[in-house]
VOLUM-992931 format. One record per residue (C-alpha): residue number from 1; residue in three letters; y, z, x. Coordinates in nm, 2 decimals, always signed. Layout:
! residues N
k	r	v	w	u
NUM	ALA	Y	Z	X
...
***
This chain:
! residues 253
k	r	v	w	u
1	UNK	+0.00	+0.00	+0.00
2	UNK	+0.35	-0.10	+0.09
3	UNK	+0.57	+0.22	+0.18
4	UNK	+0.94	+0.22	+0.14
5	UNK	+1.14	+0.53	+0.31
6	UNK	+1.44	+0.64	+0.08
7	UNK	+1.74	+0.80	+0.20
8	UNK	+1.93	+1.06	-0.03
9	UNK	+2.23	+1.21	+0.06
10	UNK	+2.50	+1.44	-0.15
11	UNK	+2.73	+1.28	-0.40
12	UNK	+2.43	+0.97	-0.40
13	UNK	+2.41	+0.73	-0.72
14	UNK	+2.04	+0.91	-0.79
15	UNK	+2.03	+0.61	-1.11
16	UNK	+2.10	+0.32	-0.86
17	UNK	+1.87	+0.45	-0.63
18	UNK	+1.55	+0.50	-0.90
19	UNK	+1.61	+0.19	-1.05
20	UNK	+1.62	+0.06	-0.75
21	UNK	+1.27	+0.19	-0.67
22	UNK	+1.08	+0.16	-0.96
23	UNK	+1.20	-0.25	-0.92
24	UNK	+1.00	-0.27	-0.57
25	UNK	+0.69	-0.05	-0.74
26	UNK	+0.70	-0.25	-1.07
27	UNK	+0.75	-0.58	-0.87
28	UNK	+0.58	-0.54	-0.53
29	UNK	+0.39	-0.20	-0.54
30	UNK	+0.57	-0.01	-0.28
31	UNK	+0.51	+0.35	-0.27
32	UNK	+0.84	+0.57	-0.22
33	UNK	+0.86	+0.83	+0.11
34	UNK	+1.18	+1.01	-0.01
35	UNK	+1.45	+1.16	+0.27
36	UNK	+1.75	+1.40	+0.16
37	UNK	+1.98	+1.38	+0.48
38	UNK	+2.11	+1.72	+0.53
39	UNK	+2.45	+1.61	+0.73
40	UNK	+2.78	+1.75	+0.71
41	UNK	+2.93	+1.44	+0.75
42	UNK	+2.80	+1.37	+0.45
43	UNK	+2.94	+1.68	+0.24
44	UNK	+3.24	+1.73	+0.01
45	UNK	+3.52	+1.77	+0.20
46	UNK	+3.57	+2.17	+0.25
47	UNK	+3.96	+2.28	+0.35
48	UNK	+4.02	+2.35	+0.71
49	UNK	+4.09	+2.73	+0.62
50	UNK	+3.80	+2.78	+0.49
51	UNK	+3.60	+2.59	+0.74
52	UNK	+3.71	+2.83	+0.96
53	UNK	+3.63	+3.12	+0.75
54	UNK	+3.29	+3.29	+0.74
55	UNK	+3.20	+3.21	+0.40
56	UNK	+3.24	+2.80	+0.51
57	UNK	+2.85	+2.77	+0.62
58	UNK	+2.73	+2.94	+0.34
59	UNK	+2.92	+2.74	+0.10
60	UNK	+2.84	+2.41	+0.24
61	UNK	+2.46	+2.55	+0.24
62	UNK	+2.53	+2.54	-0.13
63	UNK	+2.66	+2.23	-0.23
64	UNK	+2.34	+2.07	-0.03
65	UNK	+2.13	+2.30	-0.24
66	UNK	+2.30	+2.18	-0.58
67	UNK	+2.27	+1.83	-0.45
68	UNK	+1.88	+1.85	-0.35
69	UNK	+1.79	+2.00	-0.71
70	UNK	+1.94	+1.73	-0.83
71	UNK	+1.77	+1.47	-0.64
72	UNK	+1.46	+1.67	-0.74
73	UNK	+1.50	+1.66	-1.08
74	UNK	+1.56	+1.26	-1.07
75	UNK	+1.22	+1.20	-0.89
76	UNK	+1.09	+1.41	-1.19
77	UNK	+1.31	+1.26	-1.48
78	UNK	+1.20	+0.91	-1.34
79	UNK	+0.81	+1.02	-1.33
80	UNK	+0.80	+0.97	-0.92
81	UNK	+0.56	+1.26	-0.80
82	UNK	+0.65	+1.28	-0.45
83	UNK	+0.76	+1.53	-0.25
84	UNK	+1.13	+1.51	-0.10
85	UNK	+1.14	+1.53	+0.25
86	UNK	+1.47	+1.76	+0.38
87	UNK	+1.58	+1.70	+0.70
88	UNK	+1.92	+1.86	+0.85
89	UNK	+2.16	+1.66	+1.11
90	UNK	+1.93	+1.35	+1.08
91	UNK	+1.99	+1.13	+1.39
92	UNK	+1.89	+0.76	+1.37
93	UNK	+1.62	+0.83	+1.64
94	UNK	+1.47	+1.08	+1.31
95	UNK	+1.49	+0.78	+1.12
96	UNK	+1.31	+0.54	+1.37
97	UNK	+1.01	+0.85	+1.39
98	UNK	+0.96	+0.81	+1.01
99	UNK	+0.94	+0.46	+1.02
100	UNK	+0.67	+0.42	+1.20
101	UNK	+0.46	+0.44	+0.90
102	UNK	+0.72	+0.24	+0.66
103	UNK	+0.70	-0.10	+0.62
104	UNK	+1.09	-0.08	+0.51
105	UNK	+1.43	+0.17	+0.45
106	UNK	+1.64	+0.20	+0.17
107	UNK	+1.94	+0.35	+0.13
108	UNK	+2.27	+0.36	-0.07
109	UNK	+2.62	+0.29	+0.11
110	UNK	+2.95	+0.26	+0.02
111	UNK	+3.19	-0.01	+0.19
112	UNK	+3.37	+0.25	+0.40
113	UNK	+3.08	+0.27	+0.65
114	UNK	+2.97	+0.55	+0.86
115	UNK	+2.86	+0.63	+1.18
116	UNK	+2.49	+0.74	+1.12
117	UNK	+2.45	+0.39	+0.91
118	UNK	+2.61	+0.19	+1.15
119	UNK	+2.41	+0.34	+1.43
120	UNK	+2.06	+0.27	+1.21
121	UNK	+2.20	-0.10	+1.22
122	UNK	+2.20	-0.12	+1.59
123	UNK	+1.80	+0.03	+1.64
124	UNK	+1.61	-0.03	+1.32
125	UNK	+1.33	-0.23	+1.36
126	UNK	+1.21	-0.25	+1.02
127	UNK	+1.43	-0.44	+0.71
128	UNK	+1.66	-0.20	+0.55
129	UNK	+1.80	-0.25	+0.16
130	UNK	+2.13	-0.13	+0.15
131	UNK	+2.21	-0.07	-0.22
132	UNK	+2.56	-0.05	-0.35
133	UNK	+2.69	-0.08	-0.67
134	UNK	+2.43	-0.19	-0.91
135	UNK	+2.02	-0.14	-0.88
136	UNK	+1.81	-0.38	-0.67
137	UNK	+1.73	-0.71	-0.84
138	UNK	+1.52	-0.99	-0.75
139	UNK	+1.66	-1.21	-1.02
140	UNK	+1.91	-1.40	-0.86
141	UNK	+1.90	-1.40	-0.47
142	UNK	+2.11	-1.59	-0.21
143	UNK	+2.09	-1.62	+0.14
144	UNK	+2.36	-1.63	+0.49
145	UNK	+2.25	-1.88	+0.68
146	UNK	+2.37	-2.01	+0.99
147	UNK	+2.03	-2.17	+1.07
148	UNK	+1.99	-1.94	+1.37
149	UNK	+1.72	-1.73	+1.46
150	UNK	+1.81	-1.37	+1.31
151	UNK	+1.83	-1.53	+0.95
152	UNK	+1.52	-1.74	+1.01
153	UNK	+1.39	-1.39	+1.10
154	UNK	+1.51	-1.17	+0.81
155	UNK	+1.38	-1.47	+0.59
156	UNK	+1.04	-1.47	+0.69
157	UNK	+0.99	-1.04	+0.72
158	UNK	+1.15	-1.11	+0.34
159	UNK	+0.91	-1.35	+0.23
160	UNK	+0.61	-1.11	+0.38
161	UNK	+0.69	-0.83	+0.21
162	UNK	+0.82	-0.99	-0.11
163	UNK	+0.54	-1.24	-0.14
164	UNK	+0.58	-1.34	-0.52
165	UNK	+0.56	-1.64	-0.75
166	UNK	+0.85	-1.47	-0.94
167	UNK	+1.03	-1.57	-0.63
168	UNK	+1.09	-1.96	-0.67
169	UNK	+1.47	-2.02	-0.62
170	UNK	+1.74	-1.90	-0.41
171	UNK	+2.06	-2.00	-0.27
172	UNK	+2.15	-2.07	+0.10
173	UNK	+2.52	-2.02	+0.17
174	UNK	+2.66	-2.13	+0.48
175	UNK	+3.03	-2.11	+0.65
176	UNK	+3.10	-2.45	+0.88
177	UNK	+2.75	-2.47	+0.91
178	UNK	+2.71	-2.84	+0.73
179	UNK	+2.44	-2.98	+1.03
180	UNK	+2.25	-3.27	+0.92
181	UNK	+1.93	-3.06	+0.89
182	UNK	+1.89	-2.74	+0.75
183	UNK	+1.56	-2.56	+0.91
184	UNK	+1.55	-2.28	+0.70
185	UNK	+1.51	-2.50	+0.42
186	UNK	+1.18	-2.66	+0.56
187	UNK	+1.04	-2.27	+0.63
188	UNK	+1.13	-2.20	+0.25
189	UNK	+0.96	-2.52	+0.15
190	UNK	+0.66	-2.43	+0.36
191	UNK	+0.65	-2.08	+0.14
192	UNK	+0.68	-2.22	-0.22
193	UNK	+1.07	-2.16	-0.27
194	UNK	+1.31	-2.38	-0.33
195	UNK	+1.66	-2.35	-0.14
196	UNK	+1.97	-2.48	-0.26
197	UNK	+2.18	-2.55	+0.03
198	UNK	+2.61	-2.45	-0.03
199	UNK	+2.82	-2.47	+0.24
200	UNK	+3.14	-2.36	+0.24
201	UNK	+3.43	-2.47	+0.50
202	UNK	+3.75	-2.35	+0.62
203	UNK	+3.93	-2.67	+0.56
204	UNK	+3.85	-2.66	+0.17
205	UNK	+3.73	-2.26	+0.13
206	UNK	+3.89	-1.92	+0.21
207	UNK	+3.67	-1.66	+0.32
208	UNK	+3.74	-1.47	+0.02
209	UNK	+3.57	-1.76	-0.23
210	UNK	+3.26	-1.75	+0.02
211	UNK	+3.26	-1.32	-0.05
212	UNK	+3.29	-1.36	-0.45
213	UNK	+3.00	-1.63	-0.40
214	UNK	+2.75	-1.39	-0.25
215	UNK	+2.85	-1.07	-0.46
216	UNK	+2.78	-1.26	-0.77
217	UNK	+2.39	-1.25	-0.64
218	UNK	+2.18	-0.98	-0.77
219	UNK	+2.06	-0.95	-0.38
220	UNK	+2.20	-1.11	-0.06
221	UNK	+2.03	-1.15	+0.27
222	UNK	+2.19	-1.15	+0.64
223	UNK	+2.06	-1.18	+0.96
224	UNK	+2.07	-0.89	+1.17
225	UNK	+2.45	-0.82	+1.27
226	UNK	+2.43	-0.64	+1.61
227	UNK	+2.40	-0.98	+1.77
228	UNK	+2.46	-1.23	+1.52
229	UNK	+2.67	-1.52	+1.67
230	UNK	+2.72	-1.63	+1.31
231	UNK	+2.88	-1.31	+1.18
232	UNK	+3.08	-1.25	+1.49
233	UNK	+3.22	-1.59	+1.43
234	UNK	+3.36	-1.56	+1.09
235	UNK	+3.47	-1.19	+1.06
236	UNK	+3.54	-1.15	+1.45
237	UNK	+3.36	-0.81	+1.36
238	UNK	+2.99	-0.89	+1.41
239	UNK	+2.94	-0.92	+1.06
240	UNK	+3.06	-0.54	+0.95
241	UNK	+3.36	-0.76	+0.70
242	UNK	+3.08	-0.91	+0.46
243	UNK	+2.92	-0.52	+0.44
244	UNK	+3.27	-0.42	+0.32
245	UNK	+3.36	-0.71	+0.07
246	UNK	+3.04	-0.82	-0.06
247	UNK	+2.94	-0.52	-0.35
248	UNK	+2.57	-0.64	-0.40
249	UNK	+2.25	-0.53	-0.26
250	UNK	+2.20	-0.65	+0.09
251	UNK	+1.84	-0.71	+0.30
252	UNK	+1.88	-0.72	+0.67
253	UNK	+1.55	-0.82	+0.82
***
């Protein structure tokens, strides 16, 4: 069985997050491994003066606790009986242990990145979901493609673990990428899906028409950004702009 490690954290979507499950279950069979992130980062912000105070630790101790039950009883209210895995000051080394035995991560993240999920970027080496704004879908799915070899990559780990006839269509967006052939179209071919090949151009395009193209997919996948020529070309940011404009679930492979 497929086995999909889930990160929680406090002031998480819990109903974007079980939805989001129960559509890789329902669809694919993926079992969940659940991970609450105990990380101050990640708490409500507490006032400086009472930071300092004695009462600060205790407190923030709370708000995790509130935040854990509730993540508790949303694995129960959904019917997931699995036990939620607590960790405190989670480093992405701690997430690369736990994935040993995953064949994936998925997480929840807002556009204003932080460090701990910009780090994971840099050393996962499993695909990661990054879920944002509405539940995973499989419905209508587009891919960046520069034709290189990280999106040829994240393509074909997709296709393995999403092997599925429901999967027939999706769309291949490119940015001044309009080459004569399209290889990634051939390795779709070869897999039973049909790609539909739009480029997009600065002569004609802004970069914001190419955003609200992807974030009206129900799931977009990139190429890995840490080294992406591709990404560092058209946001001069190694691809970190399209995580912060495009509000859609994203697969990095």
């Amino acid at each position: 069985m497929k086995k999909v490690l889930v990160l929680f954290k406090n002031n998480a979507d819990l109903d974007l997050i079980m939805k989001s499950y129960l559509c890789l279950k329902k669809n694919f069979g993926f079992d969940i491994v659940p991970l609450y992130v105990r990380d101050i980062t990640y708490r409500t912000p507490i006032r400086e003066t009472l930071v300092n105070s004695g009462s600060a630790t205790e407190l923030l101790n709370e708000i995790e606790d509130e935040s854990i039950l509730k993540v508790k009883k949303a694995l129960q209210a959904y019917n997931i009986n699995k036990e939620l895995l607590i960790q405190s000051e989670v480093s992405a080394e701690t997430i690369k242990t736990l994935l040993k035995t995953a064949d994936l991560i998925m997480l929840e993240e807002g556009l204003s990145l932080n460090e701990l999920f910009l780090e994971l970027l840099k050393i996962l080496y499993r695909p990661i979901i990054i879920l944002r704004n509405k539940p995973l879908s499989f419905d209508n799915i587009s891919i960046v493609s520069n034709d290189g070899v990280k999106i040829n990559k994240s393509v074909y780990n997709f296709i393995n673990l999403f092997t599925s006839s429901t999967i027939e269509n999706v769309h291949v967006l490119t940015w001044n990428c309009d080459y004569e052939k399209h290889y990634l179209l051939e390795l779709l071919k070869n897999k039973g899906i049909n790609g539909e090949l739009i480029n997009f151009n600065s002569k004609d395009d802004t970069i914001k028409n190419f955003y609200f193209a992807l974030g009206k997919s129900s799931l977009v996948i990139m190429g890995n950004l840490s080294r992406s020529f591709f990404f560092e070309k058209i946001t001069n940011r190694t691809g970190l702009n399209i995580l912060e404009n495009v509000n859609t679930p994203i697969f990095i492979g």
